[in-house]
C-alpha positions as CSV (number, residue, x, y, z in Angstrom):
1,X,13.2,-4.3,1.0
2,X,11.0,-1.8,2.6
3,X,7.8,0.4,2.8
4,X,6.9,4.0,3.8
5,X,5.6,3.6,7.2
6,X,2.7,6.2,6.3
7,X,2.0,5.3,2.6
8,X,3.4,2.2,2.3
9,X,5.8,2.9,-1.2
10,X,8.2,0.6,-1.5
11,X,11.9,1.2,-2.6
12,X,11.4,-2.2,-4.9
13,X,10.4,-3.0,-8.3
14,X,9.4,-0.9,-11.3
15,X,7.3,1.9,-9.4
16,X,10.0,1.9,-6.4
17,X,10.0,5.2,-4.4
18,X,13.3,6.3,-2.5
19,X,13.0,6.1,1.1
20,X,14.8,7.5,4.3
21,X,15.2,5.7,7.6
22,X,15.1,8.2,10.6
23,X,15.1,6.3,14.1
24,X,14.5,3.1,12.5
25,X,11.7,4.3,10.7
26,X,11.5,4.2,6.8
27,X,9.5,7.2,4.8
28,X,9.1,8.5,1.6
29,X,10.3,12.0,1.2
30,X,6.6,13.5,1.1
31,X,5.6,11.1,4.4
32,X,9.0,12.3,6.2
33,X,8.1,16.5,5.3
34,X,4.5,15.8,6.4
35,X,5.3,14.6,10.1
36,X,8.6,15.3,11.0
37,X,9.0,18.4,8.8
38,X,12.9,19.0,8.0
39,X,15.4,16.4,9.3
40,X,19.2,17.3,9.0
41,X,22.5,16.0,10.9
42,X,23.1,18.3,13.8
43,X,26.8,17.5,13.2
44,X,27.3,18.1,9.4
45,X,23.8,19.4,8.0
46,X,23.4,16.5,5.8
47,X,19.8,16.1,4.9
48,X,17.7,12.9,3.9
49,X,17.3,12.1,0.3
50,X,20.1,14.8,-0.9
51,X,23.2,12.8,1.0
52,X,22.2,9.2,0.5
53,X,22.7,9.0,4.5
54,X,19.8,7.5,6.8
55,X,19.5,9.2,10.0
56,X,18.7,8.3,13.7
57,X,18.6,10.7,17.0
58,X,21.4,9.7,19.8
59,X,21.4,11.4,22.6
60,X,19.4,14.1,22.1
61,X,21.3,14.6,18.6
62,X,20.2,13.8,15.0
63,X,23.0,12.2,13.7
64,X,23.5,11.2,9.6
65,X,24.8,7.2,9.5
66,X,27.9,9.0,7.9
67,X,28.6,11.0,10.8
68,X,28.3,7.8,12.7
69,X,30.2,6.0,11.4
70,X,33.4,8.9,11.8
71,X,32.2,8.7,15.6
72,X,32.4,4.8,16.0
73,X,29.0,4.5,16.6
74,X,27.5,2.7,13.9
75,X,28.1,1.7,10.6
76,X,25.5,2.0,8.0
77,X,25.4,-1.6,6.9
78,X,24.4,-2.3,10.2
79,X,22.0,0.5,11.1
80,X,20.1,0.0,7.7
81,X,20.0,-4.0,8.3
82,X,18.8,-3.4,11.6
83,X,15.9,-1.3,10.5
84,X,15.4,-3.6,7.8
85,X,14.5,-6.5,10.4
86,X,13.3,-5.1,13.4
87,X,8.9,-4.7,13.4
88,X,7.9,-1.2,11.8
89,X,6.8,1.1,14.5
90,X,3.8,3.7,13.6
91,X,4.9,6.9,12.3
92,X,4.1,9.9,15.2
93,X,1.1,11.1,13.5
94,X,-2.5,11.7,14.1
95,X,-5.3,8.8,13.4
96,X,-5.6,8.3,9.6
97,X,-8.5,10.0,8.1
98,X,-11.0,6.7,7.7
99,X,-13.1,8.0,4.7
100,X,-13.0,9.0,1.0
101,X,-10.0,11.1,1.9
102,X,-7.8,8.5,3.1
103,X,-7.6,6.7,-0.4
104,X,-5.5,9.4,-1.7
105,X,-4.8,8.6,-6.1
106,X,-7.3,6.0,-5.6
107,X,-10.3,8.1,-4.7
108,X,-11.6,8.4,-8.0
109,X,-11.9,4.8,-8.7
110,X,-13.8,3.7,-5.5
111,X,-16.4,7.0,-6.7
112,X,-16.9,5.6,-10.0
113,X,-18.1,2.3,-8.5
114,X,-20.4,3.6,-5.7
115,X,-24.0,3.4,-6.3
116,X,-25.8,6.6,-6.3
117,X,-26.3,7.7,-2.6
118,X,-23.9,5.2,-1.6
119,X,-21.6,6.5,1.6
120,X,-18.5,4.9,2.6
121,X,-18.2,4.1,6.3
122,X,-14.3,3.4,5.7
123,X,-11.4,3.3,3.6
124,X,-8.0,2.4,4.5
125,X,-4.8,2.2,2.2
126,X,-2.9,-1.0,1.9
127,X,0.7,-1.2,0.4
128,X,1.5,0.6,-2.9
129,X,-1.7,0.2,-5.1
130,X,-3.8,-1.4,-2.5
131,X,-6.8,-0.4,-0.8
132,X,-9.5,-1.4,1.0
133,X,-13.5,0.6,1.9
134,X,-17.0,-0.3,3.0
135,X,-20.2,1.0,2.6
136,X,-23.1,-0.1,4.4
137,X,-24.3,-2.6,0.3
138,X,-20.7,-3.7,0.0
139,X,-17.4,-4.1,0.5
140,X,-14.7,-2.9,-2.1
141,X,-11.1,-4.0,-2.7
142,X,-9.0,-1.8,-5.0
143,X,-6.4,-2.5,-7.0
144,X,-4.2,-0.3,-9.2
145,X,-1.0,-0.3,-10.9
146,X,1.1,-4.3,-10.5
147,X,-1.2,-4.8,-7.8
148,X,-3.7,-4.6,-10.4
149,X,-1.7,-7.0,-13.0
150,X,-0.2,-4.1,-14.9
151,X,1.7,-1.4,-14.6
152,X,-0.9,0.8,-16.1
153,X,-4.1,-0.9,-14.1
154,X,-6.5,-0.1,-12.0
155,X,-9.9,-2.5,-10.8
156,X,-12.2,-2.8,-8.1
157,X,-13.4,-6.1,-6.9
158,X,-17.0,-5.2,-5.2
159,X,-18.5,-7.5,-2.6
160,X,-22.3,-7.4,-1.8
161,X,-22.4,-8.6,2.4
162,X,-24.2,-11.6,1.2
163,X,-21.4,-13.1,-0.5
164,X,-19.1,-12.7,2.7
165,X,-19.2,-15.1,5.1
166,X,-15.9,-13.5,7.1
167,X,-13.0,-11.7,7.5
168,X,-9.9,-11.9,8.9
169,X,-6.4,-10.2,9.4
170,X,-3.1,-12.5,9.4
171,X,0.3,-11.1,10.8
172,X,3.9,-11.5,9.2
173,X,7.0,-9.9,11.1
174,X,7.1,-7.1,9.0
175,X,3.4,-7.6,6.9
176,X,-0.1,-8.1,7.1
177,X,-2.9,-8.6,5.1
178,X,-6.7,-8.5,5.4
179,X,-8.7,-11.8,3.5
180,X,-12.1,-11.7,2.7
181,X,-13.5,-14.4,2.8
182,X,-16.7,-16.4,1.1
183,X,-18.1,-19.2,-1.1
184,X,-15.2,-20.1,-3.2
185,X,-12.9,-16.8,-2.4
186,X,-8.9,-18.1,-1.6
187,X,-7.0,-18.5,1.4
188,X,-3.7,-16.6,1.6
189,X,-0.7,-16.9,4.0
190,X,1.1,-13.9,5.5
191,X,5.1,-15.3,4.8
192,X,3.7,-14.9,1.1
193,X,2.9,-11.4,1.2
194,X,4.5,-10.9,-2.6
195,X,1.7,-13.5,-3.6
196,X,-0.4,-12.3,-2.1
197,X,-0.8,-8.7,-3.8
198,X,-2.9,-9.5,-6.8
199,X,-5.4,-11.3,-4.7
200,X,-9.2,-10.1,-5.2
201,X,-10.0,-10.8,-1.7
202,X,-7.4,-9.8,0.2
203,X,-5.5,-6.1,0.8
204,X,-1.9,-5.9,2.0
205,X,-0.2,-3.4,4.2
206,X,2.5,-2.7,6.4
207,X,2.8,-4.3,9.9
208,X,2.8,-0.7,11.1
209,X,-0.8,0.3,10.1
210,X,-2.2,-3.1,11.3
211,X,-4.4,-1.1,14.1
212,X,-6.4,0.7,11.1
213,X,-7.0,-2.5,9.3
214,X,-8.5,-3.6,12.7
215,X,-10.8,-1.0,13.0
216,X,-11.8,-1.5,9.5
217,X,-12.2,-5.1,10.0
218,X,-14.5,-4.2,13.3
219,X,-16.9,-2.6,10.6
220,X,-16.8,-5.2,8.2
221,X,-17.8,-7.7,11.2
222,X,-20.8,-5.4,11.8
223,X,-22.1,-6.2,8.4
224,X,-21.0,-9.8,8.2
């Protein structure tokens, strides 16, 4: 149904996380702490992921969808369906860190497949076990958990620059995903973003973190 703006957990399937909408916006409880700190009604003191309530600031005034409702504003059904299919907007934080750092869990894996001495230029997080880095000898998709084929999984798929002859990033309404492509490699479609997942050439992610997928993809070009 949806992703953390920042990390891009999902609230579906077996590893689903528990998100929050504030102002249209959906987080995971460690995403919402980390940039907008502690969000509670100013009318009852209801507080995301203890009430079950979503929350949105009107006038001023962070209100829970409960308290909303009372008030004739907005009922939840709607709010939630609303933020469900309007285009994710970028959480307000700073620029995403573009190295090692930025892969989070899924550090360790892209280190055990680095040459020695290799330095990665960049490395971006997709959707829930999904990544994507760079060094100046290859390029490296990662994989872990479903994404992966398994719950338990983890793989990296490594690219040397000769066996890419492009890249390219394709836009859904509320998804993206980045395709590498070469002799032989797939081509996927964007309104299949669920098929998409396990592909060995491609990373998904969340419409909202589409500008650092483009800078990642400017690198990539340099090497291409």
């Amino acid at each position: 149904m949806a992703n953390c703006v920042k990390c891009g957990a999902s609230n579906l399937g077996m590893g689903r996380t528990d998100l929050v909408i504030v102002d249209e916006t959906w987080y995971c409880s460690r995403c919402l702490k980390s940039t907008l700190g502690t969000v509670s009604c100013s009318k009852c003191g209801n507080q995301p992921f203890r009430s079950g309530e979503h929350f949105k600031t009107i006038n001023g005034e962070v209100l829970c969808t409960d308290c909303m409702e009372k008030q004739g504003i907005m009922k939840k059904y709607d709010y939630v369906m609303s933020s469900v299919m309007s285009r994710p907007r970028a959480a307000r934080t700073t620029q995403a860190p573009r190295g090692l750092a930025a892969l989070g869990t899924m550090k360790d894996l892209l280190e055990q497949n680095l040459e020695p001495g290799e330095e990665v230029e960049v490395a971006v997080l997709g959707n829930t076990g999904e990544a994507l880095a760079c060094s100046s000898k290859h390029l490296f998709i990662l994989k872990a958990g479903m994404a992966s084929g398994s719950l338990t999984g983890r793989k990296c798929i490594k690219y040397r620059w000769n066996q890419i002859t492009g890249a390219e990033i394709k836009a859904g309404a509320l998804y993206g995903l980045i395709e590498i492509q070469g002799n032989g490699l797939p081509s996927h479609d964007a309104r299949n973003i669920s098929q998409v997942k396990q592909a060995e050439n491609a990373v998904t992610f969340l419409i909202a973190k589409q500008g650092e997928f483009e800078d990642a993809l400017s690198t990539i070009k340099q090497y291409i």
